[in-house]
C-alpha positions in Angstrom: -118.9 -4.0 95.8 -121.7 -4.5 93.5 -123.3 -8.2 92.9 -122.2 -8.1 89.5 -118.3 -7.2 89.9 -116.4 -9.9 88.7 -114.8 -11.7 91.4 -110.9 -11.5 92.2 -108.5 -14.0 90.5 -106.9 -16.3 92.2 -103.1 -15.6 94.0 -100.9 -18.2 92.6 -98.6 -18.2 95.7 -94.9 -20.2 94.2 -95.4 -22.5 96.7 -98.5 -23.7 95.1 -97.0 -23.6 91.6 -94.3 -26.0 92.9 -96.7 -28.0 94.0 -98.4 -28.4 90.7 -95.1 -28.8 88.9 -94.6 -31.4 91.5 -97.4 -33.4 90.6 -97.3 -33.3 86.9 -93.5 -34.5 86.9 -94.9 -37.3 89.4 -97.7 -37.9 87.3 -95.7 -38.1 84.1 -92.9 -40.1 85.7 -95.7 -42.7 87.2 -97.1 -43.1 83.2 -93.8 -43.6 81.5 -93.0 -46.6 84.5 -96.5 -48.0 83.7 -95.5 -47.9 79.9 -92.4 -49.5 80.2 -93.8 -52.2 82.1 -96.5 -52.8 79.6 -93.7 -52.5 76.9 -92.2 -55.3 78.7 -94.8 -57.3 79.2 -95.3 -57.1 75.3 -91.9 -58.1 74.3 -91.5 -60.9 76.3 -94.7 -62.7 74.8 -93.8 -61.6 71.0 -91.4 -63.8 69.2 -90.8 -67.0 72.2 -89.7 -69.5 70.1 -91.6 -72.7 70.4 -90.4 -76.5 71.0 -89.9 -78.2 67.9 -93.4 -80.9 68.1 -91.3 -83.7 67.0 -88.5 -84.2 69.3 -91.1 -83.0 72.2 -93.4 -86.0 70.8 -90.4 -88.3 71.3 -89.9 -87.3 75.1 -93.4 -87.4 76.2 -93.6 -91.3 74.6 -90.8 -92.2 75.9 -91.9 -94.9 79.1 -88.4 -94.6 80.8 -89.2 -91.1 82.0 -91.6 -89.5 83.5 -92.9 -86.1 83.3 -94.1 -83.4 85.9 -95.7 -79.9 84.3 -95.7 -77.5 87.4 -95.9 -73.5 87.0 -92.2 -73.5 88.6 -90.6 -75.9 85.8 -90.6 -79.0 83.7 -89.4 -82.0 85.8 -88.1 -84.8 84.0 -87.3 -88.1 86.2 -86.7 -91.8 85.4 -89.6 -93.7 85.5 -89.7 -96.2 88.9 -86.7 -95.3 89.5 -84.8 -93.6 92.3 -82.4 -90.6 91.5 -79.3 -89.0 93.5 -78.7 -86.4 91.5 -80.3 -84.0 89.7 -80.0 -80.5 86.9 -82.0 -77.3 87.4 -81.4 -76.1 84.0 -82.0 -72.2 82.9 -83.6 -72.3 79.3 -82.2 -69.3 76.7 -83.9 -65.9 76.5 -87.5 -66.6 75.0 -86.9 -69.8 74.7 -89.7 -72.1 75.2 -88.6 -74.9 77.9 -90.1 -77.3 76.5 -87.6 -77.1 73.8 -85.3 -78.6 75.9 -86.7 -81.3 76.8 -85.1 -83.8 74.0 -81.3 -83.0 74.3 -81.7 -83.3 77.9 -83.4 -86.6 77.7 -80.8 -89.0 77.5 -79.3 -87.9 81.2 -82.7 -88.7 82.7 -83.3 -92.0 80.8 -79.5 -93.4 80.2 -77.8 -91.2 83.4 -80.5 -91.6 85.9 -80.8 -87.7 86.3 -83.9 -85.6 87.5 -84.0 -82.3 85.4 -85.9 -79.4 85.9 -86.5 -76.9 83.5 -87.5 -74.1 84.7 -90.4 -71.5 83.1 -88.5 -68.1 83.8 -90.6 -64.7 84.5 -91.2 -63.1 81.5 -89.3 -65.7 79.7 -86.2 -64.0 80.4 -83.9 -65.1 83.1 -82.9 -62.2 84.3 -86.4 -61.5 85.5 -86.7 -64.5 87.4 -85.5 -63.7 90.9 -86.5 -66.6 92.6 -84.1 -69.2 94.3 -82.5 -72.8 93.7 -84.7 -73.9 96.4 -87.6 -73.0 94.5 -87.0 -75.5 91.5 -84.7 -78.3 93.9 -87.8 -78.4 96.1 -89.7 -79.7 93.0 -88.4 -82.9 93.2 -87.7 -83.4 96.7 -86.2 -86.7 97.3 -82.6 -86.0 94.9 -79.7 -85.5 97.2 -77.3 -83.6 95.1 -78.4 -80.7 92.8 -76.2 -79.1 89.4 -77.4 -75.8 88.2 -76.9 -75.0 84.5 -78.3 -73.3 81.4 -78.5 -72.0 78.1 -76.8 -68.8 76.8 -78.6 -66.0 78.7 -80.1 -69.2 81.4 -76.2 -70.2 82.0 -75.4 -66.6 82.5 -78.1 -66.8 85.9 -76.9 -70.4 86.4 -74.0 -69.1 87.6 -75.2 -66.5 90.1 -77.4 -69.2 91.3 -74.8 -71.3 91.6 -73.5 -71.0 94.7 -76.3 -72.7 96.3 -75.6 -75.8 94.4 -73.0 -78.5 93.9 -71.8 -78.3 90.2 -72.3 -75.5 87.4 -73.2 -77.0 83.6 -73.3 -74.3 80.6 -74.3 -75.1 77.5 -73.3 -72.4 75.1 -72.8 -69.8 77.4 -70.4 -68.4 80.2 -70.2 -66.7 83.3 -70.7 -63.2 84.0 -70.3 -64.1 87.5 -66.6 -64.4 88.9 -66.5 -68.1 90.2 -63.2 -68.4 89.9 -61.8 -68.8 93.6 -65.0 -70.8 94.9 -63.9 -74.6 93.7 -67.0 -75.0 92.1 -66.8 -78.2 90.0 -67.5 -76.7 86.5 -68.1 -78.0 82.8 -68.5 -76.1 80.2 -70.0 -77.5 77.2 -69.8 -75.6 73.5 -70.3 -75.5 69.8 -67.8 -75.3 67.3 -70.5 -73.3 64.7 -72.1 -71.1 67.5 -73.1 -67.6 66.1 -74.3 -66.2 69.6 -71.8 -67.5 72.2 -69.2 -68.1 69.7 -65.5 -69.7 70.6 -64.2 -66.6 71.3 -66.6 -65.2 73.5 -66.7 -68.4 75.6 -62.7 -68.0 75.7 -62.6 -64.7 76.5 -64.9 -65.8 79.8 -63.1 -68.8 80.7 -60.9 -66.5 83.3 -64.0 -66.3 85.5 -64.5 -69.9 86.2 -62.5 -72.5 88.2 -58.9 -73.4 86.9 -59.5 -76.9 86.8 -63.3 -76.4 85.1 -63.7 -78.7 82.1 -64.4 -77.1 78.7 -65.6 -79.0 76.0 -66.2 -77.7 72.2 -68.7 -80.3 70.1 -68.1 -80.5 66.5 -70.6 -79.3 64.4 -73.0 -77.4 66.8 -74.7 -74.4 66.8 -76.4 -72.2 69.3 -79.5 -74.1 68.3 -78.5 -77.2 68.9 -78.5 -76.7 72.3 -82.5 -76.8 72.0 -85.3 -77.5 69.6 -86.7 -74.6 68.1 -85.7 -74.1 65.3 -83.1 -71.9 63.6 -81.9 -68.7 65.5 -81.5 -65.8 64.1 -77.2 -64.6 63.9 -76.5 -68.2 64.4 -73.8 -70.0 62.7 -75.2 -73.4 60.8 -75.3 -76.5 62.4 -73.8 -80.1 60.8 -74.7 -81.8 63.9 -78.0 -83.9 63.9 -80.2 -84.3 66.7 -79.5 -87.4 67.7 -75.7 -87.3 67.9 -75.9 -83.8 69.7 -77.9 -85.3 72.4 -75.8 -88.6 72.9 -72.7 -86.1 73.0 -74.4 -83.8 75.9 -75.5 -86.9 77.5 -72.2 -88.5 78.1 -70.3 -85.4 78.7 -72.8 -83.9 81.1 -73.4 -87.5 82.7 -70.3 -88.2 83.6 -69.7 -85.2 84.9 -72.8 -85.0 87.0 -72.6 -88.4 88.4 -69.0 -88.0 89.4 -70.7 -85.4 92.1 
């Protein structure tokens, strides 16, 4: 063979041609899972909707309870005082927890109640696959612990909630068939909710205790749950502020210091 024939081509054998199907489909499949983490990522930080600074203001001036700001959650406790029971509360899907923070007030500062709200993964509480114990342990020295949460946060309440003493929803319901575990339950409404209307929350009710207490407040939206604003498909509110949170504090009081 002379030194300037052109050299042989290559055998492409099938066994290397499945092999470099093999890795482009691996390759491919590897950047699509990268995408749609990074979509994720994206989402959950677009559109979280912010505490309201007012209300927020209120809490943080108010000298009857004190405040904890850990990566795990928001802990709320009265001030010099001890507390026996306490509320790991689950805030809505991109919600910010701080919103919260005001209509729970008036269990920690009238009720005695520790609550934690928690800062879910992602801001989405599906994401967050960590245990009670990771928000109880916050505030170690409470005895008896209620899970609840909002809408899409009550939903994880109650898978979580077999790990604690009492459910709480506020505007939501269970996905989660807790009907045969006699589970003290409350579920807590509003009569004007766009998102977790009447009838969905009725149509849900099967899946919780028998003797679970359901309560509809007057007036209230799925908003009113929080502050932060108006929500987007939600009915209208009539409620104010103030009377929302002295209605969630003596129904969700009571119920948590009968525990």
């Amino acid at each position: 063979m002379s030194a300037n024939a052109p050299s042989p081509e290559p055998v492409v054998t099938p066994r290397r041609r499945g092999r470099r199907v093999l890795r482009w489909i691996i390759g491919s499949l590897g950047a699509l899972i990268v995408l749609g983490v990074a979509g994720i990522l994206v989402w959950s930080q677009v559109g979280v909707m912010g505490a309201e600074a007012e209300p927020l203001a209120e809490v943080r001036a108010n000298p009857a309870i004190a405040i904890a700001d850990t990566d795990a959650g928001i802990v709320l406790s009265p001030a010099g005082e001890e507390s026996e029971v306490g509320l790991v509360y689950v805030p809505g899907a991109k919600v910010d927890p701080w919103a919260y923070a005001y209509k729970l007030s008036g269990l920690v500062a009238d009720e005695g109640v520790t609550v934690v709200i928690t800062k879910p993964w992602l801001n989405l509480a599906f994401f967050d696959l960590r245990p009670l114990s990771a928000f109880t342990d916050l505030a170690p020295d409470v005895g008896t612990w209620l899970v609840g949460g909002h809408s899409l946060g009550g939903v994880r309440a109650c898978q979580l909630a077999a790990d604690a003493e009492g459910l709480a929803l506020f505007g939501s319901y269970c996905a989660t068939d807790l009907s045969e575990s006699g589970l003290p339950v409350i579920s807590v409404s509003g009569a004007e909710d766009g998102l977790s209307t009447p009838e969905k929350v009725a149509d849900a009710a099967h899946l919780l205790p028998d003797d679970a207490e359901s309560h509809e407040i007057e007036g209230a939206s799925h908003s009113s749950f929080g502050d932060y604003g108006l929500q987007a498909g939600d009915g209208t509110p009539t409620i104010s502020d103030d009377d929302m949170r002295d209605q969630l504090t003596e129904l969700i009081g009571a119920f948590a210091l009968a525990r």
